[in-house]
ZARO-272969 format. One line per 2 residues: their letters; for each residue x negated, y negated, z of C-alpha. Coordinates in steps of 0.25 Angstrom, whole numbers. Each point is the difference from the previous one (the first is absolute). Layout:
BEGIN
A = X:Y:Z; ...
***
This chain:
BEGIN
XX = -115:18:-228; 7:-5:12
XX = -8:-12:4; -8:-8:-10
XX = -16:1:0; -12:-8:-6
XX = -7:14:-3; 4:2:-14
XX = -4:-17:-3; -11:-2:-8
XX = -14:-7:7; -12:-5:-7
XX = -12:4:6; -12:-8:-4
XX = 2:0:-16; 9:13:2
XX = 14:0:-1; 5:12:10
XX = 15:6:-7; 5:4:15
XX = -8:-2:14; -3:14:2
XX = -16:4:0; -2:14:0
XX = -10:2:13; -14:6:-1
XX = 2:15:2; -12:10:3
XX = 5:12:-9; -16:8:-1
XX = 4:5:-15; -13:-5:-7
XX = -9:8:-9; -12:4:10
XX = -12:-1:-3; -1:-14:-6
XX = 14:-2:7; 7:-6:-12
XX = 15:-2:-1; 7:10:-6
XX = 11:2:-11; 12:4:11
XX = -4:-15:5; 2:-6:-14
XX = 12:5:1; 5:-3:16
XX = -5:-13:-2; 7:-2:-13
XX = 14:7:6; -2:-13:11
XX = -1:-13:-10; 14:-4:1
XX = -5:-5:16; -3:-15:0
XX = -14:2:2; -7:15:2
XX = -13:0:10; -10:14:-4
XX = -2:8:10; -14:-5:7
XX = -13:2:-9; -14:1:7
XX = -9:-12:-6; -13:9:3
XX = -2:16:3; -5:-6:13
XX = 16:-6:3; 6:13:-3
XX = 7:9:12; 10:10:-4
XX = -2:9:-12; 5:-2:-13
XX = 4:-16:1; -3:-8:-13
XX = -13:-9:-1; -2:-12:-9
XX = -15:0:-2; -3:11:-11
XX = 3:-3:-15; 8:13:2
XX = 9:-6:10; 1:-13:-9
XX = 4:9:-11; 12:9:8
XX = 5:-12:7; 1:-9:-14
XX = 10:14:-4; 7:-5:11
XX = 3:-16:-1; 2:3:-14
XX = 12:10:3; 7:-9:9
XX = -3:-13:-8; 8:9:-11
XX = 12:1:9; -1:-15:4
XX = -4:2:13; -13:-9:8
XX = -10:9:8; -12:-5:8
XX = -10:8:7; -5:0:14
XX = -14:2:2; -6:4:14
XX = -12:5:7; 5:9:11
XX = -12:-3:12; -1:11:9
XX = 11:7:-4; -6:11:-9
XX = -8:12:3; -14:3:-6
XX = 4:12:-10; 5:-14:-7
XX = -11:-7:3; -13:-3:-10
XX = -8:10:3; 8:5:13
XX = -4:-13:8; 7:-6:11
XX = 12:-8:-4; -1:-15:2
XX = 5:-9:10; -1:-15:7
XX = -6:7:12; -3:16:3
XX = 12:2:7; 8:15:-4
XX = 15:-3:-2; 11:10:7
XX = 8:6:-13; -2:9:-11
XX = -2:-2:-14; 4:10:-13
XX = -12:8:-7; -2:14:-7
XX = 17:1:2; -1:-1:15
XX = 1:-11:10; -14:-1:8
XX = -7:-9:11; -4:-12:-7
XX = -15:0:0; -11:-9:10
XX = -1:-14:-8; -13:-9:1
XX = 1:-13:3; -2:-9:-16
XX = -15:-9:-1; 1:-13:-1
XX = -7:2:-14; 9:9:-5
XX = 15:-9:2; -2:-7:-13
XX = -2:13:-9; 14:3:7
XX = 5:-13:-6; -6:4:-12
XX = 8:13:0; 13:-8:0
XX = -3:-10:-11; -4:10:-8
XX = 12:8:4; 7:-13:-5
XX = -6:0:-14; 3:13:-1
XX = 15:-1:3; 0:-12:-10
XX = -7:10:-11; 11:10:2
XX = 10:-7:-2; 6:-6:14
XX = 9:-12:1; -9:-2:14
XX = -5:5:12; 2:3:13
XX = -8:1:12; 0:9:10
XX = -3:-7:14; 10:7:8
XX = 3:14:7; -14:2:7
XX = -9:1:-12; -13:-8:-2
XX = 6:-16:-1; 8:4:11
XX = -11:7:7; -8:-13:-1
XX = 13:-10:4; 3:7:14
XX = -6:-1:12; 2:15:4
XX = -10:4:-12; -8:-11:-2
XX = -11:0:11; -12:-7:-9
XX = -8:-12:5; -5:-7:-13
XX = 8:-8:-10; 11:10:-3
XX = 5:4:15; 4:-9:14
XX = 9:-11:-4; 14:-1:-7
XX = -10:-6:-12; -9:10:1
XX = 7:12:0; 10:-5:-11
XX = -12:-5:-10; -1:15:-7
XX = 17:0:-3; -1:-16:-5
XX = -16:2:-8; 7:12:-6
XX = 14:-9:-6; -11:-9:-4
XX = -7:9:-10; 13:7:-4
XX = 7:-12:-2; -10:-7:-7
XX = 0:13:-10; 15:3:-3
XX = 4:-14:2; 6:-4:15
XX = 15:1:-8; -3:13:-2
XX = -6:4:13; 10:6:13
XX = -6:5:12; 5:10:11
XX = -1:-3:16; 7:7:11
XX = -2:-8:12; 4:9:10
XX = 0:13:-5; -8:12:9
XX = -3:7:-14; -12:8:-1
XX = -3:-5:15; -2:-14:-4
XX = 3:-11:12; -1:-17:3
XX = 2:-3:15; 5:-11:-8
XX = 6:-1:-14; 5:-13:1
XX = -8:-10:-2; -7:9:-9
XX = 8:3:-10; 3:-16:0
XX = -13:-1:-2; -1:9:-12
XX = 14:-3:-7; -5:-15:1
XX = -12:2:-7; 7:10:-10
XX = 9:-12:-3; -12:-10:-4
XX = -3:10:-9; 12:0:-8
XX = 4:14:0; 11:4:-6
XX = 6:8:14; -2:7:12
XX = 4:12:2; 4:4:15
XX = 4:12:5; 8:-4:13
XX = -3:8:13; -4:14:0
XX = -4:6:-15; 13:9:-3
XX = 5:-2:13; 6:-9:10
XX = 1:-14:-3; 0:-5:13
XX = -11:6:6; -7:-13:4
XX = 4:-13:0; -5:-8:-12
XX = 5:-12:-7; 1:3:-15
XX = 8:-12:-2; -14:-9:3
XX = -6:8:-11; 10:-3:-9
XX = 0:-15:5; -15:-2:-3
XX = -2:7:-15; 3:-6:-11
XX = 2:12:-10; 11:10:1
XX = 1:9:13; 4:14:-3
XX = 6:9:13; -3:14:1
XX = 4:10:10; 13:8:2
XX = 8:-8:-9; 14:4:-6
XX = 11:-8:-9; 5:-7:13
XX = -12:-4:7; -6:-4:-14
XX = 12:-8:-3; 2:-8:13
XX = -16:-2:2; 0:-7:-15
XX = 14:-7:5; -8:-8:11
XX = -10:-1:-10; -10:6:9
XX = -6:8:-12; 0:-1:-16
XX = -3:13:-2; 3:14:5
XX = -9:11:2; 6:14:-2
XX = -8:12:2; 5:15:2
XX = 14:-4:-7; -7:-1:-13
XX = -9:12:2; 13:8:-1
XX = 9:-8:-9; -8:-8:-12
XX = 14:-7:-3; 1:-6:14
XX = 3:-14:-6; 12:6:-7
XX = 5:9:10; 1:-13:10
XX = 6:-8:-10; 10:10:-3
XX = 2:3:15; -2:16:-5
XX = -6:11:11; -14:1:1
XX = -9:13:-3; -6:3:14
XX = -18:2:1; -5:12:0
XX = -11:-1:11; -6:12:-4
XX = -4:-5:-13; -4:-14:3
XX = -17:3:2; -8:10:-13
XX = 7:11:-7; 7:-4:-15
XX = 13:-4:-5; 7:4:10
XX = 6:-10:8; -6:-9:-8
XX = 6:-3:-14; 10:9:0
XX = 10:-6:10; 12:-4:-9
XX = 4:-13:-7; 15:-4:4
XX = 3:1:-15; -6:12:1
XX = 6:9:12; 13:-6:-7
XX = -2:8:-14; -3:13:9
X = 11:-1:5
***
């Protein structure tokens, strides 16, 4: 290696010692069994090809049908899903690796052939987001949502603790939350989705309450050392907006902190795009939480190493790298080439493009 780099150090997060400071980000991959959307043997097995990554992250898992909206992502609420998922934290604790969970409810986001009985997906207020979302092997208009009752916001707080439990019965070394990327927590948080009037819309306080009630419950289930959660501040994923993310996302890492997660997880700028696409002060987040802070977003060897220099981060999130090379640690390490993504491959379908791209060790012996 040419310059030296924190990367391959250990870190003890919470009661976890971490081997490297690489987490394997959460990566929507749409390969569960449908109908009881269960984790399949392939992802036993992709999961288990990863463990050598300091910490891995699942891919998201709905905590309810309700918080489902693509086809064929993993839930965590059915004994069956319990049971696939157990197949694989045991496979990666084998290998010596530490996997967590992340556990979401996508908001409006969905379509109603996702739906319990084909209702309207869900949302802070009834307003439609631009995009598209993937079902019956398609992309489609995301369905009209329906703004929550009042009476039904703690049943989704339910949904996450349970969610929790669950992870903790499978076998999970802790859980992640998903409050980022214009989904429901983030629905709630911004000011461009959140139109309510009662307790859980208006102010900074207000609109953050569902994200922080949530880290409550989990954290209180899985243990706050072995709960992480996931914000994207400025993102404009899934048509998500704050007219000012600011004193927000203060607002909410400094309550997070009280909490004693053990980190935030922050994709900085646009999700799988640009980084500077608004201005925004990551360093205040990292000032003002006391756990670690993990940074995610279009991160390679050099950026990772000269963020994690100036101590701006403790760990790196690394995203499509590891979908197309489940030896990423080792490839850095030994400064070898990298396989590259087949984009192709990276939503459905089987093995393909996703456990069969080749260890180093073994395009080596191929040849």
């Amino acid at each position: 290696m040419s310059q030296p780099t924190k990367l391959f150090e250990p870190f003890k997060l919470g009661p976890i010692t971490l081997p490297n400071r690489f987490v394997m980000a959460p990566l929507t991959r749409n390969r569960a069994i449908p109908p009881g959307m269960v984790p399949s043997p392939l992802a036993t097995e992709y999961y288990g090809q990863r463990a050598s990554a300091g910490l891995l992250v699942t891919e998201a898992s709905q905590v309810s049908q309700q918080g489902q909206g693509y086809q064929d992502t993993p839930g965590i609420y059915s004994k069956e899903q319990v049971a696939g998922w157990r197949k694989v934290t045991d496979r990666v604790h084998e290998r010596g690796g530490r996997i967590f969970i992340q556990i979401w409810h996508v908001g409006r986001i969905s379509h109603t052939s996702l739906q319990p009985r084909g209702g309207a997906p869900v949302a802070p207020s009834a307003i439609r987001a631009k995009g598209k979302t993937f079902v019956n092997g398609t992309f489609t208009e995301i369905s009209e949502p329906r703004a929550l009752e009042l009476a039904e916001i703690p049943g989704i707080i339910e949904d996450f603790k349970r969610g929790a439990a669950n992870a903790l019965t499978a076998g999970f070394d802790g859980v992640e939350i998903h409050g980022a990327n214009g989904y429901l927590l983030d629905q709630f948080a911004k000011d461009g989705t959140n139109k309510r009037t009662d307790a859980y819309g208006g102010g900074i306080e207000n609109r953050a309450r569902l994200m922080l009630e949530v880290a409550k419950v989990v954290a209180a289930e899985a243990g706050a050392d072995r709960t992480g959660i996931r914000i994207s501040p400025v993102t404009p994923a899934n048509d998500v907006s704050d007219s000012n993310p600011q004193p927000l996302f203060d607002y909410i890492v400094d309550h997070l902190s009280a909490l004693k997660l053990a980190y935030i997880h922050v994709i900085e700028g646009a999700t799988g795009g640009p980084r500077d696409i608004a201005p925004f002060d990551y360093g205040s987040l990292r000032r003002s939480f006391g756990g670690a802070y993990v940074a995610n977003n279009g991160y390679d060897f050099e950026l990772a190493t000269k963020v994690l220099a100036a101590d701006a981060a403790d760990l790196i999130a690394f995203g499509k790298p590891f979908i197309s090379n489940p030896d990423l640690v080792e490839r850095l390490r030994r400064g070898a080439p990298l396989n590259e993504w087949d984009k192709a491959t990276f939503y459905g379908g089987d093995a393909r493009g996703y456990t069969d791209y080749p260890t180093l060790e073994a395009a080596e012996a191929a040849q």
